[in-house]
N, C-alpha and C positions, 0 to 999 in steps of 0.2 A: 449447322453450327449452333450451339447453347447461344441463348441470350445474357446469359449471366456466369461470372466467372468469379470461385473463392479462390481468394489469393492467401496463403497460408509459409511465410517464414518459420522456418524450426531450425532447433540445434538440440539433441537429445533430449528428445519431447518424451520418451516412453520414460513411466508406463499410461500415460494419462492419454495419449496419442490416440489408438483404436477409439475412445469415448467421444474425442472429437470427431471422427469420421464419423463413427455410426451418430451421432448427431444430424450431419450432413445428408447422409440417407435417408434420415426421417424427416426433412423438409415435404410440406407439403406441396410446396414450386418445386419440378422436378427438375425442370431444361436447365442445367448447369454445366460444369467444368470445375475441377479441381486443380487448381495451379500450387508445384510445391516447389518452395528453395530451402534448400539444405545445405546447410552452413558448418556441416563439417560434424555431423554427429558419430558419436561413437557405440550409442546404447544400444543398437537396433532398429533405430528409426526408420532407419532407408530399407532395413528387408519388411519392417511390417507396412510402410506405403504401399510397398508393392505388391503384398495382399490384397489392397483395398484397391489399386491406380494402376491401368484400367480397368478389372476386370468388376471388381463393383461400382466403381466412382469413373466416369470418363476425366480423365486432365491427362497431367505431365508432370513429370519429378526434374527437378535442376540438382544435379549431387554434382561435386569437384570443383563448383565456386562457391565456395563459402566468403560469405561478405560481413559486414555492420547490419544490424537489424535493419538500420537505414537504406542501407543498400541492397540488400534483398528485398526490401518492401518495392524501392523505386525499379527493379531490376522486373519485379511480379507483374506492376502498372504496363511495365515497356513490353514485359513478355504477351499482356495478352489481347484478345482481341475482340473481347466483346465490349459495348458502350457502358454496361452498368457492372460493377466489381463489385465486391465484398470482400473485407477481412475478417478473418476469426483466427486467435493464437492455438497453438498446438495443444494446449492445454484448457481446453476451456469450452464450452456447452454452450449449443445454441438451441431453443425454444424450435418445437418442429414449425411452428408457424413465424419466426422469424422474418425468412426471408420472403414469404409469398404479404407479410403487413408492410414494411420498408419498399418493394417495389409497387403496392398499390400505392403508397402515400409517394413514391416518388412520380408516379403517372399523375397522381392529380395534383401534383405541385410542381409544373416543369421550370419553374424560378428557382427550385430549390437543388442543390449540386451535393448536397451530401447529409445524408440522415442515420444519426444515431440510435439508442436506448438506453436507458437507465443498465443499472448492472446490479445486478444477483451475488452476492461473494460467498462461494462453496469451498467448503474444506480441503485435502487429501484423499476423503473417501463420498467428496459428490455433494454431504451432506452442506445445507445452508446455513451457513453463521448466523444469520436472521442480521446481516446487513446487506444495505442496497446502496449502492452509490448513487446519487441522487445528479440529475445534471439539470441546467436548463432547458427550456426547450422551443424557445422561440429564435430568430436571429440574432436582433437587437441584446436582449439576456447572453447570450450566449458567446458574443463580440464583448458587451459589457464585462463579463467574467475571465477573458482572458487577459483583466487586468491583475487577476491575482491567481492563476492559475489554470490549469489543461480542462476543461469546459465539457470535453466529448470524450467518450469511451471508445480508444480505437478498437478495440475487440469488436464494436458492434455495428461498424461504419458501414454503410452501401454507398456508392459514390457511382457520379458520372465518372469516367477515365479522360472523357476528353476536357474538361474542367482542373483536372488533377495535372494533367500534364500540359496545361496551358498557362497555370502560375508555375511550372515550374518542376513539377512531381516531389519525389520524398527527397530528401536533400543526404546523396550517399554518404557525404564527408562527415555528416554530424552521429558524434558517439554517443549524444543521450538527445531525449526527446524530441526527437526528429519528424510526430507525428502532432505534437504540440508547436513547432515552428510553419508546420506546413498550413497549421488550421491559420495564423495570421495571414499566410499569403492565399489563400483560401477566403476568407472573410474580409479580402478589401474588394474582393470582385464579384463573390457570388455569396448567397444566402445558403445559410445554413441552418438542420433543424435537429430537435431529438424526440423520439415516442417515447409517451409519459408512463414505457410499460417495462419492466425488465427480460427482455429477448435474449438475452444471453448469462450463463453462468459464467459468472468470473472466477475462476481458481487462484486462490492465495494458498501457498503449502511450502515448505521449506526449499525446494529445487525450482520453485516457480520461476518462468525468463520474466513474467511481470513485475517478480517483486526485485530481480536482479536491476531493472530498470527504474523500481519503487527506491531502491537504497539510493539512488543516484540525486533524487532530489533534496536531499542532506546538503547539496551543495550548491550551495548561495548562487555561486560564479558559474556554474553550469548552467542552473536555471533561469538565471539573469539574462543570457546570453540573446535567445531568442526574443524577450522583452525588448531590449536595449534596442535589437536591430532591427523592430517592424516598427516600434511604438511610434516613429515619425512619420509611415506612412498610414497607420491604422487609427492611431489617437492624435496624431497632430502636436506630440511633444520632441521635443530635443533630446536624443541619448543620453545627458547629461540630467535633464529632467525625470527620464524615465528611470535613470537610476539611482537619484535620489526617492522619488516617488516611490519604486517596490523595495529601496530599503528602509523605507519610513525617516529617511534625514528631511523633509520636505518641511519647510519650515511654519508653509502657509499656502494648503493645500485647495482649499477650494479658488485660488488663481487659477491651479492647474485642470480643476474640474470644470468651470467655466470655461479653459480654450479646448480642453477634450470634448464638452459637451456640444460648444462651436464647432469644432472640424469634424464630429460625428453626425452632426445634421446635417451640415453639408453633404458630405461626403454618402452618408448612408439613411439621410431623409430623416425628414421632422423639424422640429424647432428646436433651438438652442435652450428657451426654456423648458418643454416636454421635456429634452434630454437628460438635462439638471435634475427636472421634478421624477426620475424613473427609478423606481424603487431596486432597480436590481444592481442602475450605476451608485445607486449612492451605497445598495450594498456592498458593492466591491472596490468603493475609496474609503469606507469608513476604516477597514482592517489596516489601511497606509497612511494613515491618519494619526499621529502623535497623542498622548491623551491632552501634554498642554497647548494644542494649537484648538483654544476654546471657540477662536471664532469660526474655525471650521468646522470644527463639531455644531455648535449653535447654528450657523448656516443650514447645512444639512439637515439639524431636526424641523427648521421652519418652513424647508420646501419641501420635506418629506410627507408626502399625502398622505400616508397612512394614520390610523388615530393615537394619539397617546404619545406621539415620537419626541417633541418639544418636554412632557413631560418624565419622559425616562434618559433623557441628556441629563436633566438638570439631578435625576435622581443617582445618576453615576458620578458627576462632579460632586456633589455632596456626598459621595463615600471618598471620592477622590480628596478631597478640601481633608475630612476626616482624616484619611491616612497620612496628610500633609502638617494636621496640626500637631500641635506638641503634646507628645505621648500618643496620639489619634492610632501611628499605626502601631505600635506596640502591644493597644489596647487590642485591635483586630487581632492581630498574630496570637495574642495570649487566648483571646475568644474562642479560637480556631481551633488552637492546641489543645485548646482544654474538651472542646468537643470531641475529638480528634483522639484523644489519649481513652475518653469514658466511652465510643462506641469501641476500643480495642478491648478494652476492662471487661465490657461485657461480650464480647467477643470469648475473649478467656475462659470466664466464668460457665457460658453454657459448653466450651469444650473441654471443661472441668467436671463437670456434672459428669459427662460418659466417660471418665476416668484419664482423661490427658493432662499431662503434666506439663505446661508452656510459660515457660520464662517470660518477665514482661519486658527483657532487655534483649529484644527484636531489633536489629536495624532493620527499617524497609526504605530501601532506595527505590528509585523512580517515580512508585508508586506508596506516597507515604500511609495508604489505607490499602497493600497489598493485600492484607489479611483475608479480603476477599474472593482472591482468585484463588483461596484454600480448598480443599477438600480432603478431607478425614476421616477415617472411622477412626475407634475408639482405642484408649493407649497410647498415644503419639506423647513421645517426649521431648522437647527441645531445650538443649542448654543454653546459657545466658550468651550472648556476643555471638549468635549468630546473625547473620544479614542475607537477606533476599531480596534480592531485586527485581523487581517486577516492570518489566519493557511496557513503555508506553508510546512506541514506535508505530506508525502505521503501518500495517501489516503484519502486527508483531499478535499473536495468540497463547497468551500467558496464562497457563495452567498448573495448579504444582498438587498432585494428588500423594498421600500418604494410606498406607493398607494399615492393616491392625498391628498394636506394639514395635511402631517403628520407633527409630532411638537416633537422634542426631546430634552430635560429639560438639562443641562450645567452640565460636570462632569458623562455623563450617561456612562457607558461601554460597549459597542457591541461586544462578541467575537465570530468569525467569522467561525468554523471548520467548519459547514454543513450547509444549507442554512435555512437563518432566513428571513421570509418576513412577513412586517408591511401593514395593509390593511387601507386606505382609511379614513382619518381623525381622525386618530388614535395620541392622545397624550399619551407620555412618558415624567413622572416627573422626575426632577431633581435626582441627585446621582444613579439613576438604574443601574440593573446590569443583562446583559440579553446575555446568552452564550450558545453554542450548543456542549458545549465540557465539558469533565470532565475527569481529572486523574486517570489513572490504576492504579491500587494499587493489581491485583490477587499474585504476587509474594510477599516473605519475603525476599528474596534472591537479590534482585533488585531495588535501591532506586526511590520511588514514582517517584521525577524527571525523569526517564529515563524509566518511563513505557509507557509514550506515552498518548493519551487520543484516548478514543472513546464517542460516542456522538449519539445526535439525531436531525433530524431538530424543530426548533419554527416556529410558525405559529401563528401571531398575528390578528385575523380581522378586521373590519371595525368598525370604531365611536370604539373604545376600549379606556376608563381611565386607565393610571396607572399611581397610585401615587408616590410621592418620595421615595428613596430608596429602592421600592420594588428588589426584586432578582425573575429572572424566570427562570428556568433550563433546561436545554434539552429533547426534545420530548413533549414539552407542547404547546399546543393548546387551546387557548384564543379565545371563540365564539364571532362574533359581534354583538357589544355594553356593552361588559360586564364593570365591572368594578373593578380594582384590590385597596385595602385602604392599602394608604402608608405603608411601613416596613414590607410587607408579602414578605415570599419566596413562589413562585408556583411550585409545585413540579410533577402536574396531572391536566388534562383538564379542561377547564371551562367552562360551556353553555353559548350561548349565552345571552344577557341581563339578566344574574346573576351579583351579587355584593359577590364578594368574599373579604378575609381579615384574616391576622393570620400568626404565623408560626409552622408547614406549614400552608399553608392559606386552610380555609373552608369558605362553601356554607354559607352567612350571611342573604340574601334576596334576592328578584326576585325587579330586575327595576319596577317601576311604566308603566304601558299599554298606 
C-alpha cells in the first residue's frame, strides 16, 4: 500500500487538469495514490482521469456523488487510507520536489500535524504573475493570523489524517471556507507549520474553482461565520466580542488583546506578556483597531519590540490630527488631486508625441490612476466621457491593450477585471459597453453586491466595426474585420469577416471578398 495519498476534489477541471497530473508524476517521492472526487463535471474531466487513474498514476475516481467542496474534501480524508494525505486543486502545480520536502519536515517534526508553502500565483498559460502569497510560518504566527484571515494555503497542505479527523474532519455542510474553519479546530489541538519556499503553482484564471471561492469572501457574514464560532474556544473571546472585534466596532481594543494574549498562553504556552509583546499578534489587531481608539494604538506601539514603532504611531496620528483639522483634509485631497491629475498630463503628452489623440475627460473608476494598466501603440483616439474601470479585486488581472489607429466613440464603458485587447484599426461606436466581469449571484444567502464578480478575458481583432451601443460581454472573441450593427449584445464568438447583429446578436452575413 503507498504511504502517502493526494486527495484531489474537482468539478470541470479541464483544460488545466492533465498539467496537474503530470505534475504528480514528477514528484520526486514516488509511493503514492491518487484519490479523485468528482463533483459532477461535464468538460471531460472524468474521461481524461481515466487516462492518467490507474494506468499512470495508481488511486481511484469517485464520479455520481457530487458533493460541496467541503464535502468531497471530508469525503477524500474518510476515503483514504494512508496516515499522511495531501491536497492539491485541479488546477494547479506542484514543484516536483514538493512533496518528498513537506514529508521530511513532517518526519522531523512529529508535534507538527499539518504543513503548508507559500504559493506561486500562475496565469492561464502556467506563466507567473511575479506574485507569491506570502503566509506565516511558525504555529504561534499563524494561530495569531487567523485573527484576520485564512493563514494556510490549502492547495499545499500535507496533513496527518488521523489529526484531521480527530477535530472533527472538513465540515461537509459549510458552503465557503470550510478549509479556513477546519484550520481553527486544527490549531486548538495541534501545531501547525508553513515552508518559507513556494511548492506549489497557484492558478488564478477566469474559470478558476479558487477564485470561484476567492469571490465569496466579498461577504462579511460568510466570512465572519467561522471567526464568531471558534474565537471562544481559540482566543478566549465571546462571539459577541469577536464580532465586534473583526468588524472593527471594538471600542477599546487592547482590553480584548490582553484577555486573548491571556487565554493564548495558557492555553498554547508562554506568557501573557511574550504574547502581547509578539509582533505578528499585534500585527494582526492593529488592522481591527479603529484609528480613534488612540489608546490602543499608543499601547501597541509601546510593547511593540521592534524599532521606530512608538515613533511611526505618533507620525500617522499627526496626518490623522491634519486631516481632522480645519481645511487639513481638504488640503491633502487637493495635494493628491493635483499630483494625481500632472502624472495623467504627462501621461498624455508622451502618448501624444507617437500621435494619439486622448481626451483628458477620462473617467477612471476603481482605479483612479488606471492609465497604467494601458498599453498602446501608436494612433489611439479616445473621445471625451469615456470611463474605464479598472478592478481592484483580488484576483482580478486588469489589462486593457489597444493596436494601432484604434478609435473609441465618447461615453463608451471599458470594464477592466481580466484583460481586454483591441486589435489594430479597430473602431468602437459611441455609448458601448465592453466588460470582462460579471456579478455572482450562486448564493441566495448573500446580497449580489457582495458576491464579487468573475469573468473572462475579450479579445477584440483587427479592422473590427462596432456599432453604437452595442454591449460585448466577457469571454468573447471578435474575429478580424468582422462587423458588430449597433444595439446588439455579444454574448459568443464571432468569425472573422462576419457581420453580426441582434440581441443576442446572430450570424446576419459574410463581408463582401
Amino acid at each position: 500500500m503507498a504511504n502517502v495519498s493526494w486527495l484531489i476534489p474537482v468539478k470541470n477541471g479541464m483544460p488545466f487538469l492533465p498539467e496537474t497530473l503530470a505534475s504528480l508524476e514528477a514528484q520526486t517521492y514516488k509511493d503514492f495514490q491518487v484519490l479523485v472526487w468528482d463533483n459532477g463535471s461535464t468538460d471531460g474531466t472524468v474521461e481524461e482521469l481515466r487516462k492518467w487513474i490507474p494506468h499512470r498514476l495508481c488511486g481511484q475516481i469517485v464520479t455520481d456523488k457530487p458533493r460541496t467542496v467541503g464535502g468531497s474534501r471530508a469525503g477524500l480524508v474518510e476515503m483514504a487510507e494512508t496516515e499522511i494525505c495531501a491536497f492539491i486543486d485541479a488546477d494547479d502545480i506542484c514543484q516536483p520536489d514538493r512533496l518528498e520536502r513537506q514529508l521530511n519536515f513532517l518526519e522531523t517534526h512529529p508535534n507538527i500535524a499539518l504543513v503548508g508553502s507559500q504559493l506561486r500565483v500562475i496565469d492561464e498559460t502556467s506563466r507567473p504573475t511575479g506574485t507569491i502569497f506570502q503566509y506565516p510560518l511558525a504555529h504561534d504566527d499563524i494561530v495569531h493570523a487567523l485573527l484576520t484571515g485564512n493563514p494556510i494555503g490549502n492547495p499545499s497542505v500535507v496533513f496527518r489524517r488521523s489529526a484531521v479527523l480527530a477535530v472533527g474532519n472538513f465540515d461537509p455542510e459549510a458552503p465557503y471556507f470550510e478549509d479556513y474553519e477546519l484550520w481553527f479546530r486544527l490549531g486548538q489541538r495541534y501545531e501547525i507549520a508553513n515552508l518559507p519556499d513556494a511548492l506549489v503553482n497557484y492558478r488564478f484564471h477566469w474559470a478558476s474553482a479558487t477564485r470561484t471561492v476567492e469571490k465569496e469572501q466579498k461577504s462579511t457574514a460568510a466570512y465572519l461565520r467561522p471567526f464568531i464560532k471558534h474565537a471562544p474556544v481559540l482566543f478566549g473571546i465571546t462571539p459577541a466580542e469577536a464580532e465586534r472585534l473583526r468588524n472593527k466596532r471594538d471600542l477599546f481594543v487592547i482590553a480584548r488583546a490582553v484577555k486573548i494574549a491571556r487565554h493564548l498562553a495558557r492555553t498554547q504556552g508562554g506568557s501573557t506578556w511574550s504574547r502581547l509583546r509578539s509582533p505578528s499578534l499585534l500585527d494582526n489587531l492593529r488592522p481591527l483597531t479603529r484609528s480613534r481608539d488612540v489608546v490602543t494604538r499608543l499601547c501597541f506601539a509601546l510593547v511593540d519590540p521592534r524599532a521606530g514603532a512608538v515613533s511611526r504611531e505618533l507620525r500617522v496620528y499627526m496626518g490623522w490630527g491634519l486631516r481632522k483639522a480645519p481645511f487639513g483634509a481638504r488640503l491633502m485631497e487637493s495635494t493628491s488631486t493635483w499630483k494625481r491629475t500632472r502624472r495623467f498630463r504627462n501621461w498624455r503628452e508622451m502618448l501624444s508625441a507617437h500621435g494619439c489623440n486622448i481626451t483628458p475627460r477620462i473617467n477612471f473608476t476603481g482605479d483612479p490612476e488606471g492609465y497604467r494598466i494601458i498599453n498602446t501603440a501608436t494612433g489611439l483616439w479616445i473621445e471625451p466621457e469615456v470611463t474605464i474601470w479598472v478592478s481592484r479585486d483580488r484576483g482580478a488581472q486588469p489589462s486593457l491593450t489597444f493596436g494601432k489607429k484604434v478609435f473609441v466613440g465618447r461615453h463608451t464603458y471599458l470594464g477592466v477585471y481580466l484583460p481586454i485587447s483591441i486589435g489594430d484599426h479597430t473602431i468602437i461606436g459611441a455609448y458601448s459597453y465592453i466588460i470582462s466581469a460579471n456579478h455572482c449571484f450562486e448564493s441566495r444567502e448573500i446580497p449580489i453586491q457582495d458576491q464579487g464578480f468573475q469573468g473572462a478575458p475579450i479579445t477584440i481583432g483587427e479592422d473590427v466595426w462596432i456599432g453604437t451601443h452595442v454591449v460585448i460581454l466577457p469571454g468573447v472573441t471578435i474575429g478580424k474585420g468582422a462587423i458588430i450593427a449597433a444595439g446588439s449584445i455579444v454574448n459568443r464568438n464571432v468569425p472573422a469577416y462576419q457581420i453580426w447583429g441582434g440581441v443576442p446578436a446572430r450570424f446576419i452575413k459574410e463581408r463582401p471578398e
